[in-house]
C-alpha positions as CSV (number, residue, x, y, z in Angstrom):
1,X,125.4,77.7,51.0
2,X,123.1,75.4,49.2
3,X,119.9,75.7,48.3
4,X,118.4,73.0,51.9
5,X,120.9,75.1,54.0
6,X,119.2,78.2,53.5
7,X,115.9,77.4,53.8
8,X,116.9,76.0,57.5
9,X,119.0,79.5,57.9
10,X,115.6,81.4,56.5
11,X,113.7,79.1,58.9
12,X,115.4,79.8,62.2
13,X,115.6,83.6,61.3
14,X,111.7,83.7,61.1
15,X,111.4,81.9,64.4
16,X,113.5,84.1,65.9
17,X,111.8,86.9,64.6
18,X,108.6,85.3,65.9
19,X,110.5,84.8,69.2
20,X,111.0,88.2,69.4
21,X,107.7,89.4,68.6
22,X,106.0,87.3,71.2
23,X,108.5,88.9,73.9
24,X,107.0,92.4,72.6
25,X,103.5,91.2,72.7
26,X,104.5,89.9,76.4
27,X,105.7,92.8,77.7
28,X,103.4,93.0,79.9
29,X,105.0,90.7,81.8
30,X,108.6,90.9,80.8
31,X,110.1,94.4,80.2
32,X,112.4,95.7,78.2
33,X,115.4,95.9,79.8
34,X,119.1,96.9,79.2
35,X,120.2,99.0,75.7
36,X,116.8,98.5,74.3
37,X,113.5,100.2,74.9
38,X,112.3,99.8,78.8
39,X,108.7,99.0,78.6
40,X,105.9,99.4,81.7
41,X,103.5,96.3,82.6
42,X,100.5,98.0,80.1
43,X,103.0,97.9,77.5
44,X,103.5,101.7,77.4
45,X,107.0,102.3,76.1
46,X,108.6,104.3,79.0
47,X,110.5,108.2,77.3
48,X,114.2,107.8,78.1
49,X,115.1,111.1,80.9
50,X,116.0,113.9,78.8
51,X,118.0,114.8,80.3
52,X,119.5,112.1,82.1
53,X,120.0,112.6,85.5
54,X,123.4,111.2,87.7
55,X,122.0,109.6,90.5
56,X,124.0,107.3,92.9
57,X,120.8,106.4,95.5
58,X,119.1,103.5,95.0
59,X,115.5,104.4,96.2
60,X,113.1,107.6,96.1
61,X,110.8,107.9,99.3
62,X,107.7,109.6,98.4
63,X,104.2,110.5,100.0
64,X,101.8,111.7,98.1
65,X,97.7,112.5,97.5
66,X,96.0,109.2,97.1
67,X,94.7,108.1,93.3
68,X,96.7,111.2,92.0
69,X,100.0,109.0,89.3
70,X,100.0,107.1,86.0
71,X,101.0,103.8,86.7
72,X,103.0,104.1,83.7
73,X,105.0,106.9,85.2
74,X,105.4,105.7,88.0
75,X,106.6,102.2,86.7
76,X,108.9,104.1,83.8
77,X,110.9,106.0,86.6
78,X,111.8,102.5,88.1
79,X,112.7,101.1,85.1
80,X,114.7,103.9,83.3
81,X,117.0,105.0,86.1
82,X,116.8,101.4,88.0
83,X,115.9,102.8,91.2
84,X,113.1,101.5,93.7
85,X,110.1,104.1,93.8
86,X,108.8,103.8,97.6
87,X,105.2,105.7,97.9
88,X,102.9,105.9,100.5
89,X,99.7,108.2,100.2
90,X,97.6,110.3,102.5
91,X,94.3,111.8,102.3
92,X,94.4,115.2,103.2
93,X,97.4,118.0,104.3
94,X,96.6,117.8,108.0
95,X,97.2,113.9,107.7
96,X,100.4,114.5,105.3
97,X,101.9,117.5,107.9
98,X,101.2,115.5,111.6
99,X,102.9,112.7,110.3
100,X,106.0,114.5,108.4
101,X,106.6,116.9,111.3
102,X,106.6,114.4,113.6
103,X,109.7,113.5,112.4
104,X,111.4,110.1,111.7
105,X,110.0,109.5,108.2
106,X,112.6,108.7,105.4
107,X,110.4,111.0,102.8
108,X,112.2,112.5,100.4
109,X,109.2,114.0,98.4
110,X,106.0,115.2,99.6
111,X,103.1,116.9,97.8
112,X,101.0,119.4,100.1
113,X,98.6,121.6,98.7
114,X,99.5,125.6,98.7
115,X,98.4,126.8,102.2
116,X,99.9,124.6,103.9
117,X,103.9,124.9,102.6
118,X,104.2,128.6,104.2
119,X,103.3,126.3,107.6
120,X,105.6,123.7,106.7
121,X,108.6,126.7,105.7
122,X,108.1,128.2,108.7
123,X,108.6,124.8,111.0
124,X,111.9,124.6,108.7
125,X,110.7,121.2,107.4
126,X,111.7,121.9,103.8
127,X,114.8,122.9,102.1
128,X,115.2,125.1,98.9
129,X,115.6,123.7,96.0
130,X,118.6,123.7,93.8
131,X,117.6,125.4,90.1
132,X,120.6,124.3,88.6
133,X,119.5,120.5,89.3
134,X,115.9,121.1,87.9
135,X,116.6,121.6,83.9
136,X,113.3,120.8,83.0
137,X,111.5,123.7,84.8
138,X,110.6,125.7,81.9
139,X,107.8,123.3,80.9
140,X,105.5,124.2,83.4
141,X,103.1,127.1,82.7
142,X,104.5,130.5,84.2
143,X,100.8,131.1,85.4
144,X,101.4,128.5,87.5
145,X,104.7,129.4,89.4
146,X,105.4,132.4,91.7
147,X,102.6,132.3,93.9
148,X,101.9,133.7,96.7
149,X,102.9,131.0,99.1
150,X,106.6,130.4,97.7
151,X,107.3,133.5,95.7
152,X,110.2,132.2,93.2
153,X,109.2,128.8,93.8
154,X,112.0,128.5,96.1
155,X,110.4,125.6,98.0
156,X,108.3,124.1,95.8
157,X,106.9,123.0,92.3
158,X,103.5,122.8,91.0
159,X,101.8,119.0,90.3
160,X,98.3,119.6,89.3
161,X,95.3,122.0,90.1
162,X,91.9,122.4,90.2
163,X,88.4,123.0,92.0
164,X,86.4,121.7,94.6
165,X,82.5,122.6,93.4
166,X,79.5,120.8,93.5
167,X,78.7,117.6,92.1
168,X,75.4,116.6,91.9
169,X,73.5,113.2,89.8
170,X,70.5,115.3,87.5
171,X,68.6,111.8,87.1
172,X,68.2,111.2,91.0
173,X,68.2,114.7,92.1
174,X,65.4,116.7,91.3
175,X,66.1,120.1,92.3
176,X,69.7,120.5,91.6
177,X,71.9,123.4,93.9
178,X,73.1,126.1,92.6
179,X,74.9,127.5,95.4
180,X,77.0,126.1,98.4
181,X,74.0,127.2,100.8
182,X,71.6,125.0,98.7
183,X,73.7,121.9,100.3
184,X,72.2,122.9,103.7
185,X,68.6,122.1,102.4
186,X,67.2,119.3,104.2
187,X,65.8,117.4,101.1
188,X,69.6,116.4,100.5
189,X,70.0,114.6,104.1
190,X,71.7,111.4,103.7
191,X,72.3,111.9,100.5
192,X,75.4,114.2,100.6
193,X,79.3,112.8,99.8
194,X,81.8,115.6,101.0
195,X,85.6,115.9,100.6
196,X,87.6,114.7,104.1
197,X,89.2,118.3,104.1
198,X,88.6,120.6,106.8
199,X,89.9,124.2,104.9
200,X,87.8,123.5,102.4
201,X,84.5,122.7,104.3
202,X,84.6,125.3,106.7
203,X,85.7,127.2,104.1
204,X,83.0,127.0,101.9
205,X,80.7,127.4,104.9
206,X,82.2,130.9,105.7
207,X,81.2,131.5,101.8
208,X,77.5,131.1,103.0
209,X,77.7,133.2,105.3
210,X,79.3,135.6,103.2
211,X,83.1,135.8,104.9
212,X,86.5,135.1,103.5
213,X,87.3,131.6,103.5
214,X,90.6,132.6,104.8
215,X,89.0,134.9,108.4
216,X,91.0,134.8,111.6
217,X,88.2,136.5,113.3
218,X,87.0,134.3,115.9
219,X,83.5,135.1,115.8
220,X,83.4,134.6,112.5
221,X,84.8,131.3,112.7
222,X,82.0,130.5,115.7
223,X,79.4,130.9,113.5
224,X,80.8,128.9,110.9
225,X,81.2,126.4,113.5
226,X,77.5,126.4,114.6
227,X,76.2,126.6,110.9
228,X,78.4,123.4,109.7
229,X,77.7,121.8,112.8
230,X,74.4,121.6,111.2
231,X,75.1,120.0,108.2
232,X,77.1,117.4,109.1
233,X,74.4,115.1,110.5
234,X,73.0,115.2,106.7
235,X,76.2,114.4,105.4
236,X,76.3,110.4,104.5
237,X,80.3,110.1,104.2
238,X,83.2,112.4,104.3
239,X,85.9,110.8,101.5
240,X,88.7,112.4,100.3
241,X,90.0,108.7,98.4
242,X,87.5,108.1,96.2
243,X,84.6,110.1,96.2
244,X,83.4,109.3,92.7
245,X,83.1,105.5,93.4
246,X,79.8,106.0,95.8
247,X,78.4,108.8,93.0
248,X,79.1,106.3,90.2
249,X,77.5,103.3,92.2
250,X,74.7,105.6,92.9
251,X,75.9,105.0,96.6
252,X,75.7,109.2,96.8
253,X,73.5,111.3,94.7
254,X,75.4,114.9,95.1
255,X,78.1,117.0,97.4
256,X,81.2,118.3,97.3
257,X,84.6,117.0,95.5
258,X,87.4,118.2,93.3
259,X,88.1,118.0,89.8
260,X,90.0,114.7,88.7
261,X,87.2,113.2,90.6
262,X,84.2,114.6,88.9
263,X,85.7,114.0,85.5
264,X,86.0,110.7,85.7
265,X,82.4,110.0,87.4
266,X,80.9,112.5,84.9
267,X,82.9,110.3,81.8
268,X,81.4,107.0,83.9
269,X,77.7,108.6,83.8
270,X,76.8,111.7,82.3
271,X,73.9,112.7,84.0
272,X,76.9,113.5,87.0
273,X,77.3,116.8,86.8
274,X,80.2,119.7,87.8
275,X,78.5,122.8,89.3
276,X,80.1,126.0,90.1
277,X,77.9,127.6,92.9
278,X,76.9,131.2,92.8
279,X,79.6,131.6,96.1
280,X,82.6,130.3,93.3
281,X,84.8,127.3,94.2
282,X,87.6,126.9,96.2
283,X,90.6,126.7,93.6
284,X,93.6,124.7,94.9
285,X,96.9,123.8,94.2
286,X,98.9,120.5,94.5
287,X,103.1,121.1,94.7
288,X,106.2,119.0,95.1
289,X,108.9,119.7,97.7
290,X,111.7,118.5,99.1
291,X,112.3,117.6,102.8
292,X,114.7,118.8,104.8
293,X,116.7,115.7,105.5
294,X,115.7,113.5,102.8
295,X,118.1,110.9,102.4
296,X,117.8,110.7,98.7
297,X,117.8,114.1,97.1
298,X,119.8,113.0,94.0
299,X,117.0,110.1,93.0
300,X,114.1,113.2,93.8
301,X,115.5,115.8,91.3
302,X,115.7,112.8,89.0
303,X,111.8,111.9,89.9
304,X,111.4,115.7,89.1
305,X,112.5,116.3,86.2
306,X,112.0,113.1,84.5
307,X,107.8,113.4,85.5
308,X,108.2,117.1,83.9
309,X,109.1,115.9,80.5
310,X,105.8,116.5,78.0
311,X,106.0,113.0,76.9
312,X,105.8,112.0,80.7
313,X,103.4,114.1,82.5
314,X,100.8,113.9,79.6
315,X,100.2,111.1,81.4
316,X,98.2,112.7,84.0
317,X,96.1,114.2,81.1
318,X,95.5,110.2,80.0
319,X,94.5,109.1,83.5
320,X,93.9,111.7,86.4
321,X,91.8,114.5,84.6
322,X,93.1,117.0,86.4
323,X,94.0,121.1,85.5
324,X,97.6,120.7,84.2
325,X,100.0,122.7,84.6
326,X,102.6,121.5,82.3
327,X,102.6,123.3,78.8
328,X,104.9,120.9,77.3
329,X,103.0,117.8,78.8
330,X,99.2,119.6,77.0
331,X,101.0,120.4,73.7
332,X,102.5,116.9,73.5
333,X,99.0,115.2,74.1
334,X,97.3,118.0,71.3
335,X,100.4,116.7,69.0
336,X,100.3,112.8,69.7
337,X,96.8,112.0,71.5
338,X,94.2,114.6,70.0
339,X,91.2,112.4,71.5
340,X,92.5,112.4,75.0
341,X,93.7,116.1,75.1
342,X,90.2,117.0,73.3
343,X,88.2,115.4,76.4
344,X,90.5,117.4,78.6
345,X,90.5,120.7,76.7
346,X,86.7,120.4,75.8
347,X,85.6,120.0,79.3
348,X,84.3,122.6,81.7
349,X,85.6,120.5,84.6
350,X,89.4,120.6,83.8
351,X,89.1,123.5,82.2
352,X,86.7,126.1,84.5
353,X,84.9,129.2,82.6
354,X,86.7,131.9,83.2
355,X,84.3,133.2,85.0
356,X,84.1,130.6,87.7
357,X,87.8,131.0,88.3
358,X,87.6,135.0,89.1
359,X,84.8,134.2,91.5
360,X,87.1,131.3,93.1
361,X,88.6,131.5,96.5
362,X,92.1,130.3,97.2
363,X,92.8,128.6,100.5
364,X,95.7,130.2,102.1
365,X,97.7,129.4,105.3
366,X,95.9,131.3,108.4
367,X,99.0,131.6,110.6
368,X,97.8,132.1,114.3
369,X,94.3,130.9,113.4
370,X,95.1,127.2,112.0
371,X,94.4,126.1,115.7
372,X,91.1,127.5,115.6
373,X,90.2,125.6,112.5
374,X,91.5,122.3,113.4
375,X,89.2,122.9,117.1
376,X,86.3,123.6,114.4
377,X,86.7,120.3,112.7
378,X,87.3,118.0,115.6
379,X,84.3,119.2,117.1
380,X,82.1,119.1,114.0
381,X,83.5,115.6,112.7
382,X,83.2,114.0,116.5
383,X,79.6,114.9,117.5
């Protein structure tokens, strides 16, 4: 090759180098696809399923908590395994239940918090899941698993967890509560966000009157009643999508919300701040399982497993602050992001003092009673 022939050779190598450069840079907008690296809109480089799943379906039908997944996981999934991720979101259990046991959805996933999935067993909407497809179940925290409302996990598989406490802005609220009976005080009239979740309001209401947030007594439950029935009038909105947006646009100065939710609106403005009241928080829950019927169970242990991998679900860590359950997910973010899990691990929001989690309350299913709470919160919320 002479000497004019390789400098045109050395010349269209380094434009296609450059070519393919640029189609990195532009990932964004063109992915990675085939043998090489699959890459997600924001240029995240999507782990490959370890391990890789057979699936034959060609879409996953999911219904989930709204504002809860990493774009990036969510996209990843799609590309890795080529199937078409189909999600619609909900705002609290009782919306997620009346619409699943209805029938006629083509779910294959759903995501209820723990009280309600002994309900949702006992009206045979679920089916037990299959161990042998689920390799990746050893990554989650054993603390975690075996609870109380699916002993052996037979049913389901934890997501996230957390608190629901009191959030309050120090630089427009002078006197800041302490406790969940402070929120009664009529100096915080129309100035009160509250979670759109009906166990948890009356519950903590029942804290203030100092019974379990979990009675079936029905005079116990009247009282609650009459005592929340005053404070919803002082209550400006009920929002169980995006609470933080009104206390970050100053919109609300204080209330009630859960954890992802005050993390971000306390990492937005400072002055926001997480406070465990003297009664203790309601702790919570969120868990995957499968529906009876669903039409695509091969593409859902796939979704399972491949979200379960550290290198996936740290993720949540990165974007939805949230308590994680996942072992391998934290020690992969400690390893490869030490900024983002030090904002988690540092933070008495995602990570409660011990002490506010032994004076927490779990909500737990109420059998009988369930129609007794949902009377209690139509009449409250429609007066």
């Amino acid at each position: 090759m002479n000497r004019l022939n390789l400098f045109k050779w050395l010349a269209l190598l380094v434009i296609a180098s450059m070519a393919l450069a640029a189609c990195g840079r532009n990932a964004e907008t063109t992915p990675v696809v085939g043998d090489g690296e699959k890459v997600a809109a924001s240029g995240f480089i999507c782990p490959e399923p370890s391990p890789r799943m057979e699936v034959t379906s060609t879409e996953l039908n999911i219904f989930v908590w709204t504002e809860y997944f990493p774009p990036d996981m969510l996209e990843c999934f799609e590309l890795v395994y080529g199937i078409t991720l189909n999600r619609d979101e909900y705002s609290s259990n009782e919306e997620m239940y009346a619409k699943v046991s209805a029938g006629g959805s083509a779910y294959d996933l759903v995501q209820p918090t723990d009280y309600i999935i002994g309900l949702m067993i006992r009206q045979e909407l679920l089916q037990e899941l299959d161990k042998t497809q689920l390799p990746n179940i050893g990554n989650f925290d054993e603390g975690w698993m075996n609870q109380d409302f699916d002993l052996g996990n037979k049913y389901s598989l934890p997501y996230l967890g957390g608190t629901d406490a009191i959030v309050v802005n120090t630089d427009t609220v002078e006197n800041v509560p302490q406790s969940w009976d402070d929120l009664w005080k009529p100096e915080y009239a129309g100035k009160m966000i509250f979670l759109d979740d009906s166990r948890a309001v009356i519950g903590i209401t029942l804290l203030t009157l100092g019974y379990d947030v979990n009675t079936t007594d029905p005079a116990q439950l009247e009282e609650a009643k009459n005592k929340l029935a005053k404070l919803v009038p002082n209550i400006k909105v009920f929002d169980s999508d995006s609470p933080k947006t009104a206390l970050i646009a100053g919109d609300a100065d204080l209330g009630m919300t859960w954890t992802g939710e005050a993390f971000i609106a306390n990492q937005e403005n400072p002055a926001i701040e997480y406070i465990y009241p003297t009664e203790g928080p309601i702790l919570w829950q969120d868990n995957w399982v499968m529906l009876k019927d669903a039409p695509n169970a091969d593409a859902a242990y796939a979704w399972l497993n491949y979200t379960m991998q550290g290198d996936v679900f740290w993720l949540t860590i990165r974007d939805f602050q949230y308590t994680n359950t996942n072992k391998a997910a934290i020690e992969y973010a400690k390893e490869n992001y030490p900024e983002v899990y030090a904002a988690y691990a540092d933070s008495p929001i995602t990570n409660p003092p011990a002490e506010a989690v032994a004076n927490g309350h779990g909500i737990a299913d109420v059998g009988d009673a369930t129609p007794l709470y949902d009377a209690i919160w139509v009449e409250v919320k429609g007066q």
